[in-house]
Structures are given as C-alpha cells and as structure tokens.
C-alpha positions in Angstrom: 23.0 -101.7 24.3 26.1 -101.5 22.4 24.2 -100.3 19.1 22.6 -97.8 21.1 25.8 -96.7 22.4 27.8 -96.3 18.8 24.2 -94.2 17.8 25.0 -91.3 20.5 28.9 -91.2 20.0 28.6 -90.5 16.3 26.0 -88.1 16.8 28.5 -86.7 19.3 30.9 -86.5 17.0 28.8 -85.1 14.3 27.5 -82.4 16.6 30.8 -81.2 18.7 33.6 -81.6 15.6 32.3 -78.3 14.1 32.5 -76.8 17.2 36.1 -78.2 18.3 37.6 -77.0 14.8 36.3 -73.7 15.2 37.9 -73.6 18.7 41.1 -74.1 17.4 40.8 -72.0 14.8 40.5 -69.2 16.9 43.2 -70.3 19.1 45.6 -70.4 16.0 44.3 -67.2 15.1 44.9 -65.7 18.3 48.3 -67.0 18.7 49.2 -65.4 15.2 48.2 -61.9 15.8 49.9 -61.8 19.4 53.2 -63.3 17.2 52.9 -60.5 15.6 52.1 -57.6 18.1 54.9 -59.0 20.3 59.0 -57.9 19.2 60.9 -61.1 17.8 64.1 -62.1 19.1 67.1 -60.5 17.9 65.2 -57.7 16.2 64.0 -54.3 18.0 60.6 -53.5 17.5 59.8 -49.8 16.8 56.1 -50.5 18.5 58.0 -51.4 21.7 61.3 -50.1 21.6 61.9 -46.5 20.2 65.4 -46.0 21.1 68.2 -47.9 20.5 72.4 -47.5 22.6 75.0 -47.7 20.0 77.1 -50.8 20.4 80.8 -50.8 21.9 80.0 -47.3 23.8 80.0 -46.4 27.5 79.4 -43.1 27.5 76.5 -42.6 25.3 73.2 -41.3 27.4 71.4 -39.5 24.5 69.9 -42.4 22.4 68.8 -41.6 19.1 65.6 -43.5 17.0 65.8 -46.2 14.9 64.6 -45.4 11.5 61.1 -48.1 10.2 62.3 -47.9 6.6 66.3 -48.0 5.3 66.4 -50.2 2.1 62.8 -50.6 2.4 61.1 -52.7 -0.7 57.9 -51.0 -0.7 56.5 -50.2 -4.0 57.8 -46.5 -4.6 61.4 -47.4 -4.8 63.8 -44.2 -6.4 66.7 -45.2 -8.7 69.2 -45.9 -5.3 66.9 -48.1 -3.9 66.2 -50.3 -6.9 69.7 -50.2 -8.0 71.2 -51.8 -4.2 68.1 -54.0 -3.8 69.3 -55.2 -7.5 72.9 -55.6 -6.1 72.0 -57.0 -2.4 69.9 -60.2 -4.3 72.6 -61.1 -6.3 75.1 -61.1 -3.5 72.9 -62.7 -1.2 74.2 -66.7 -0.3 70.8 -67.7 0.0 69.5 -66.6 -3.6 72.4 -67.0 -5.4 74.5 -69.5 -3.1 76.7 -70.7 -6.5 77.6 -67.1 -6.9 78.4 -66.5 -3.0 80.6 -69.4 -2.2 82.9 -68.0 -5.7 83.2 -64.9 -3.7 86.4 -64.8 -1.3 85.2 -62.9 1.7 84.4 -58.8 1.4 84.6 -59.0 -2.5 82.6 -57.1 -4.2 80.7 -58.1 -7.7 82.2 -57.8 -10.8 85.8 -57.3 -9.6 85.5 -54.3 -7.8 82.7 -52.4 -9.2 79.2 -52.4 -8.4 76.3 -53.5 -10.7 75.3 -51.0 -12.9 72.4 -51.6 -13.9 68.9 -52.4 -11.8 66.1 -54.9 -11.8 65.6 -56.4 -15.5 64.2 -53.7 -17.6 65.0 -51.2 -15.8 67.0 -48.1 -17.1 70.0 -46.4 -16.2 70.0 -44.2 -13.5 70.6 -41.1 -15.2 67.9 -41.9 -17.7 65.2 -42.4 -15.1 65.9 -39.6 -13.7 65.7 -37.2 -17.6 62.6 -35.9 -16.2 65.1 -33.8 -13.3 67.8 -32.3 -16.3 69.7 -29.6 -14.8 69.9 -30.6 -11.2 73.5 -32.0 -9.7 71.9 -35.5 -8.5 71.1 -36.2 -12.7 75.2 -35.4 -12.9 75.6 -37.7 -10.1 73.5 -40.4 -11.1 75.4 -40.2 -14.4 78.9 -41.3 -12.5 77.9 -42.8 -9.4 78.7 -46.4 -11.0 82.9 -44.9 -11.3 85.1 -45.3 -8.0 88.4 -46.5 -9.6 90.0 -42.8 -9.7 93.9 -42.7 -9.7 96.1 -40.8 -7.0 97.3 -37.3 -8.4 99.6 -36.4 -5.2 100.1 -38.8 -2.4 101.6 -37.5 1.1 105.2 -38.4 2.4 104.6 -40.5 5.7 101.2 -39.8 6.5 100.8 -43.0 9.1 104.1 -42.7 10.4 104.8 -42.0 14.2 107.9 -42.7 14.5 110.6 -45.3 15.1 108.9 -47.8 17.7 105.7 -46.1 18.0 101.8 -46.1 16.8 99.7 -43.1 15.5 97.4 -42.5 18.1 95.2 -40.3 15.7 95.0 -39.4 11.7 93.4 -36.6 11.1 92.0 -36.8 7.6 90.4 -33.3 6.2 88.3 -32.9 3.5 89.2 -29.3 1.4 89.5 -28.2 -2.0 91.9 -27.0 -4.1 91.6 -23.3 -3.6 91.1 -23.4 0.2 95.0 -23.3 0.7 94.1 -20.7 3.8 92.3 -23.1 5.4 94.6 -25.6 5.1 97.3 -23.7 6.3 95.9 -22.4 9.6 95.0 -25.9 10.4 98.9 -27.2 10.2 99.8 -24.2 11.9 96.4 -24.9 15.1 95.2 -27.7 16.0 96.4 -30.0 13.3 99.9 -30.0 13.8 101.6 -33.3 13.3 103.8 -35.2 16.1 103.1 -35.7 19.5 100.4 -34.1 21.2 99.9 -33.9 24.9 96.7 -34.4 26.5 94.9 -31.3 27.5 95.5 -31.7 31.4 99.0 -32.1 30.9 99.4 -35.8 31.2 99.6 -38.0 28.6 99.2 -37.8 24.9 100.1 -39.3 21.6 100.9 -39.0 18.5 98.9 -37.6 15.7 99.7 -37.3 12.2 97.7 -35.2 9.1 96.4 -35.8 5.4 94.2 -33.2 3.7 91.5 -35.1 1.4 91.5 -33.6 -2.3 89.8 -33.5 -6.0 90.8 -31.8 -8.6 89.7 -28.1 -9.6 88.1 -27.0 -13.3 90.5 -24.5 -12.9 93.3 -26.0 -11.6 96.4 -25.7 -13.8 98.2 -28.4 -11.7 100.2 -31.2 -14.1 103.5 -33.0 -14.5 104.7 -30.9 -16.8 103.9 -27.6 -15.2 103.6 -27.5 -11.5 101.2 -25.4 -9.7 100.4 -24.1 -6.2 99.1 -27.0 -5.0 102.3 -29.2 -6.1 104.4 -27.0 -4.7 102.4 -27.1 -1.1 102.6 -31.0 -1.7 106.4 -30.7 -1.9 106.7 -28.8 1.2 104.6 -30.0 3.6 103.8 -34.0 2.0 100.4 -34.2 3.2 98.2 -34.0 -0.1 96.1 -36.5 -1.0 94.7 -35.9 -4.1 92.2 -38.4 -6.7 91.7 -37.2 -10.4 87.9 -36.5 -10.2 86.1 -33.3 -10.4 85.9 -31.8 -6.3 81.5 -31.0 -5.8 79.3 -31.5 -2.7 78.2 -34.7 -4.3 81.1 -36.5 -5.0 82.4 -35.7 -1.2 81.3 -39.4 -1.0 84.3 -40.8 -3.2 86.7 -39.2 -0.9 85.2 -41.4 2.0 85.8 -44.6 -0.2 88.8 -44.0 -1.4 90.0 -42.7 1.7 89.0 -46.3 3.7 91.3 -47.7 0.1 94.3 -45.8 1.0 94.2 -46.3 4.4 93.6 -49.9 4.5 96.4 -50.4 2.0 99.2 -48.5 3.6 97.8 -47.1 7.2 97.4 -50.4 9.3 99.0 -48.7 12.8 96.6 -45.5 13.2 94.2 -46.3 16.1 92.0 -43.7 15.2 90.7 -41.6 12.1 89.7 -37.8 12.5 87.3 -37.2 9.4 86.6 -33.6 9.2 85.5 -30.6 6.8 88.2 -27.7 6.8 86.2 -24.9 8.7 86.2 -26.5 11.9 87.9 -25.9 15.3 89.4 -28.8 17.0 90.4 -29.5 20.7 93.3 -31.5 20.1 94.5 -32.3 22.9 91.4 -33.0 25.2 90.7 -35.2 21.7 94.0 -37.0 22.3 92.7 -37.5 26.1 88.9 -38.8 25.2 90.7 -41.7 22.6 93.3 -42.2 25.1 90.4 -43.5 28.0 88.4 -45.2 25.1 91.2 -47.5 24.4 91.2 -48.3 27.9 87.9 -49.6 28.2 86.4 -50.2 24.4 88.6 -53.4 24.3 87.1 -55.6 21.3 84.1 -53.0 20.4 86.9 -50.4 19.2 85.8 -52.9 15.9 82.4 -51.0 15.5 83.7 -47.3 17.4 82.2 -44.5 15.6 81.8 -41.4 17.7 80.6 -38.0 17.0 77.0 -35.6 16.6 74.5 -38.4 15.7 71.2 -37.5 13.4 68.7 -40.4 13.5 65.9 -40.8 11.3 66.4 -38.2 9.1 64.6 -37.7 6.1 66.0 -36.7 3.0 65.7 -33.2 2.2 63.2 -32.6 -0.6 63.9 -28.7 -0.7 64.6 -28.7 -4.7 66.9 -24.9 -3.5 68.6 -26.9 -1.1 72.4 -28.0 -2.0 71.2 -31.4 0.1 68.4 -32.2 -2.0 67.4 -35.4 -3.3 64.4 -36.3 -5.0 62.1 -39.3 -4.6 62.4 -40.6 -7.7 66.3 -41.0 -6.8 65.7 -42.3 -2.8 62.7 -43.1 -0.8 62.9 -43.8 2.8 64.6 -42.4 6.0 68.1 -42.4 6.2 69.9 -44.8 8.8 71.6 -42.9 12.1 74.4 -41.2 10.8 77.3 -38.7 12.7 77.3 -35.4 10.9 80.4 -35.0 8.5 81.8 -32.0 9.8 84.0 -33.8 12.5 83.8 -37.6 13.4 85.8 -39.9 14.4 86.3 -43.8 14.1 88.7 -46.9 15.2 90.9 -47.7 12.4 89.8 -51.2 12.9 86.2 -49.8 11.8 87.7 -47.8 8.9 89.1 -51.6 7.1 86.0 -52.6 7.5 83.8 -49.5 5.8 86.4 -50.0 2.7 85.2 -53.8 2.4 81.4 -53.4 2.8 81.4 -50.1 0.4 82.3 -52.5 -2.2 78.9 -53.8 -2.2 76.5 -49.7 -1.4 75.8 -48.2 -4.0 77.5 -44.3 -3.5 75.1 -41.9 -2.3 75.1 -38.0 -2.9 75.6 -36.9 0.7 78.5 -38.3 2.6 77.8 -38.4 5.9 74.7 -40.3 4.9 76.5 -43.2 2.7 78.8 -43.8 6.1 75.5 -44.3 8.0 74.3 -46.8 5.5 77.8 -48.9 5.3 77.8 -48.8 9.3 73.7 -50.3 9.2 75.5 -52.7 6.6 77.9 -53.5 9.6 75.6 -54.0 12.1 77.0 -51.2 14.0 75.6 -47.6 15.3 77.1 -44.2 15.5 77.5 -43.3 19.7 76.5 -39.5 20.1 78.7 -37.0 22.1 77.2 -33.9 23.1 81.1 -32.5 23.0 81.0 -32.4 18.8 79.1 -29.6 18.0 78.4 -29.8 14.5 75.5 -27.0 14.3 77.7 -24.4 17.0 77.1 -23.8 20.7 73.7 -23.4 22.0 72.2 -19.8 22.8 75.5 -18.4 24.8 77.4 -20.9 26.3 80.1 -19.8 23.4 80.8 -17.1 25.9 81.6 -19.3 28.9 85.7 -19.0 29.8 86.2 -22.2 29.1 83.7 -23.6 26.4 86.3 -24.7 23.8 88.4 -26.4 26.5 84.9 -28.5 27.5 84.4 -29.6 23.8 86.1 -31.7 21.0 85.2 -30.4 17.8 82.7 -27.2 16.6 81.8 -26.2 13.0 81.6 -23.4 10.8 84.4 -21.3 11.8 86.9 -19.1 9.7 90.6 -19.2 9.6 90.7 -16.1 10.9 88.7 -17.7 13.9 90.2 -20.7 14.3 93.7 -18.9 14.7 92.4 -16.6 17.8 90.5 -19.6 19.6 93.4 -21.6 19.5 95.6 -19.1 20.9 92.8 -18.4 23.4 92.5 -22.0 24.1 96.9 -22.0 24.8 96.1 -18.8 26.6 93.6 -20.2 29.3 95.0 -23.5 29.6 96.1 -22.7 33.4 92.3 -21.7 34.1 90.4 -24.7 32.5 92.6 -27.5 33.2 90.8 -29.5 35.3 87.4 -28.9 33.3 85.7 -31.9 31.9 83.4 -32.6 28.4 80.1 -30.3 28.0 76.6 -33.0 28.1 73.5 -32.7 26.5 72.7 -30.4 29.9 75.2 -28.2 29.4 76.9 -30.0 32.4 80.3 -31.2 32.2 80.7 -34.8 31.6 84.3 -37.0 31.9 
C-alpha cells in the first residue's frame, strides 16, 4: 500500500508542478505590469495626475501641467543636455560618493565653475554645434562655460531700509545701457525707493531699487573717462553693472550674478521684484499682496515664486525667432517657468537659486534657466492671474479700474507708463476697495 501510495504522489507531482509554475508566473507577471500602470509613492504620474499645485501657495487655483521629459536621457540628447547629464553624474553621492563627501554643501565642481566639457569624447559645445555658424546660440555656446564677470558699477545702499527696519521688497530691473528713458520714468513711477503704502491706504513697507546692467559695444564708459551711465551711477547709486557684452542670451548671467550679489550683501530683503524695463507695476497693491503672504506662507516663503506661469513649453524651433533653439543644442520640454517680464520671489528662495546654479549649466533664455534651478529645488512657480505678462485680455484694459486690480503688465512705453501711473494716483479714491483680477476676469483677494 505504501508503494502504491509514493507511485501516485510522484506522478502528482510530475503532472501538477508545470502547471503550479506557470500559475505563478503569471501572477508575477500580473503584479509587474499593475506596478507599473499604478503612480509610485512620492512621484506624480502623468497617466494619473495631469496637474500639479505649486508648493508653499494658497492662492493658486489655475494649475499648470507637469512636463514628461526635463533632463530626459533618451537617445537624442542636444549639447545642454549632454553637457548637465555630464555634470549631474559626477556630482551625484551615489556614483561618485568619494567626490560628494569632499564637497562642503552647495559647492559647485571645480571651484566655482561648471564642467566644461561633456561625456568622454564628446566635443565642445560650440564645435558640435559648427554645422549652425552664424546664429546667436553658436555665440552662446561658445561662452556659456564663463560666469566669473567682475562688477563695473555697484549701487550705494541698494538693501538698505533704514535704521531699525527691513526691505520689504527689491525691485531688481533688467535694462541696458542706452535705455536711460526707461530707467528714468521708472525712479520717477512706480519704482521709487522708500516707503510705500499699501494701495488701500493701510499699511506698507519699504521698497528699495537696482537696475541690472551689461556693458554696450558702444559704450564709452571707463575710469579714466566717465560717460552717461557713470554719471547716472553717481547721482542716483542704483547701477549694477557686470563687464560682459548686454544680448537676449546672456540675460541669463544677470540672473546668476544677481542671486551672487544678493546673497553676499542683501540678506534683509523679504522679497525680490525681477522685471524687464517696459513694464507697469502696481506698487502699492504689490506691497499689499507680499504684505498678506508673509502672514500666512510661514516656512514655504523658502520655495515662494509667484508670477504668469508657462508649463510645458517647448522650445521654440522658429530658426527667425530671437527665442530659438535648435535640437541639436536642447531636446525636451522645458520645466514650469514664470515669464521674465515681472516675477517675484522670497529672498530666502533667491540664496538658494545662487547655490544650485552652481551646478545648471546656463541656458539661452532666462526665464527658462530659473525654471530649471527651481525643478532643481524641488519647488514650482504659483500662477497669478494679476501678472499679465502678454497684456489684458480683449478689453478689460478699458475697465476704470484695471491697473488698480493687477500687479504687474508688460510691454508698455515710458511714455505710457508715466500716464497710467498718474491715472492710477488719479482714481485711487474710486478703486480703493477693489481686489486682484482671476483667471475669470473676477476679482480675487
């Protein structure tokens, strides 16, 4: 009986082990796809979630999308992209952990320069990109390795309140030599420094100003012989000026040494005004907005960006564009980033965008390299619908009030920005109690 018994179980087990091990195959198989269908924990997944809410806001109810590819290592890689994948391996503690734990905190590699050169074998960034000779990125590719230009002119007490009291707001404004005008009408609008009350009457802080300079090819400016642009130094002390050539592209190295400067020798501004010089700013309902984020951002002021967010842009491939960049210098969407015509960030933030642009490679458009050293941060641009970087839609402009319901709106001339601000003095008894415009139209607080 008992031989008989052993007979049937291993013909049992001969017969029913296939079978069992292709059961659990195809529960193991199962299990893996749903893994990977299903969104992992502490990442978003697009398939699931196609909006994200930018951290350390409360008042942000337009979302934008989070891009699929930003630093993406798919096999089409441009110049950029090779060139911080390069950097972002060698900095890495898990890859190179002897060459990590040498690093004191927020260094960058090589004492203060990035890596110039790419994957091994690979070629400088201007020459793989001889094929594009003529166009401004080749000129920019050429240089985009150099951030260690000196200070020209440096402003007389740009961080300074007062005795006993904090800047509320520096407003930092990106112009160029020869747009004196400009500059001029905005000390004399809505950039005057010292204190600034609040637009409904209560309230208010102070604000201080620095205009954000190259130099000019035809700038005659030197110690020897002082030009227009010294003189307007010495009388009003708030030029900032670095000894590189002023172009669209190199708008970036005014962002980076900007965050330098400041984080050296502006530690008690709560906030930072970034801004082109043809815009129109409501100062004082912008003194009022920072004024009630204090109150409530607490700790998230860290990661506070606020302005008109563009997510998951592309780059613009429109060779007769003055954005253009070709593939073959970046591949992949761009990360959410607030337009450059008028944003505004925590000063807490700005230290922090000077230590982790140490290790991002510049970029050719600004506003795009401070999106990528925020996605660095782990932190998002909030939208508000009150910065209106492309203008007022259809006819709203006309509305009694509609520069007293927004913060900051671009493209307008000094001629322009002179009559709205004495329109915006002029109605101040009629508007205010008016609150910010939303995406609506509506007002919002």
């Amino acid at each position: 009986m008992a031989v008989y018994f052993c007979r049937w179980r291993n013909l049992f087990f001969c017969l029913c082990s296939p079978c069992i091990l292709l059961a659990l195959l195809f529960v193991y198989v199962t299990l893996m796809v749903c893994l990977n269908m299903a969104p992992s924990s502490g990442t978003t997944s697009i398939s699931h979630i196609n909006h994200f809410i930018a951290q350390g806001t409360y008042e942000n109810e337009s979302w934008a999308p989070l891009p699929k590819t930003f630093w993406s290592q798919h096999l089409n890689l441009g110049v950029w992209n090779l060139l911080q994948l390069s950097t972002d391996r060698s900095l890495n503690p898990i890859l190179r952990p002897h060459k990590h734990a040498m690093l004191p905190r927020g260094a960058p590699a090589r004492n203060g320069s990035l890596r110039a050169h790419g994957p091994p074998g690979a070629r400088g960034p201007a020459r793989q990109l001889g094929r594009l000779a003529g166009l401004s990125i080749q000129e920019f590719a050429r240089h985009m390795h150099k951030r260690d230009y000196p200070v020209v002119t440096g402003p007389r007490d740009a961080c300074g309140a007062g005795r006993g009291h904090q800047t509320l707001l520096l407003l930092a404004i990106k112009t160029t030599v020869q747009n004196a005008r400009n500059r001029q009408t905005i000390r004399d609008t809505w950039g005057r420094a010292g204190w600034v009350g609040g637009q409904r009457g209560d309230g208010g802080g102070y604000v201080r100003r620095v205009f954000l300079l190259g130099t000019d090819d035809r700038q005659n400016d030197s110690v020897e012989r002082p030009g227009p642009l010294r003189a307007e130094s010495r009388l009003h002390g708030d030029i900032l000026q670095w000894d590189f050539r002023d172009s669209f592209f190199n708008l970036t190295l005014k962002d980076v040494l900007f965050w330098e400067w400041f984080s050296r020798g502006c530690r008690r501004a709560s906030f930072v005004f970034k801004g082109d010089d043809d815009i129109f700013v409501n100062t004082p309902a912008l003194v009022d907005y920072l004024r009630r984020q204090q109150g409530v951002l607490g700790t998230a002021l860290r990661s506070f960006m606020v302005g008109d967010v563009i997510g998951a842009a592309q780059p613009d491939r429109n060779n007769e564009s003055k954005y253009f960049v070709p593939e073959a210098f970046y591949n992949g969407l761009y990360p959410p980033y607030a337009g450059g015509g008028g944003v505004v960030y925590s000063g807490l933030l700005t230290k922090h965008l000077h230590l982790v642009s140490r290790r991002v490679h510049l970029y050719p458009i600004d506003d795009v390299y401070v999106g990528m050293c925020l996605r660095r941060l782990n932190a998002y641009p909030s939208y508000h619908p009150a910065f209106l970087t492309f203008d007022f839609p259809k006819d709203e402009e006309m509305e009694p009030c509609a520069y007293h319901r927004t913060l900051v709106v671009h493209k307008r001339m000094p001629d322009r920005v002179a009559h709205l601000w004495a329109q915006l003095k002029e109605r101040q008894p009629l508007c205010w109690n008016v609150t910010l415009r939303d995406d609506k139209g509506k007002t919002k607080p």
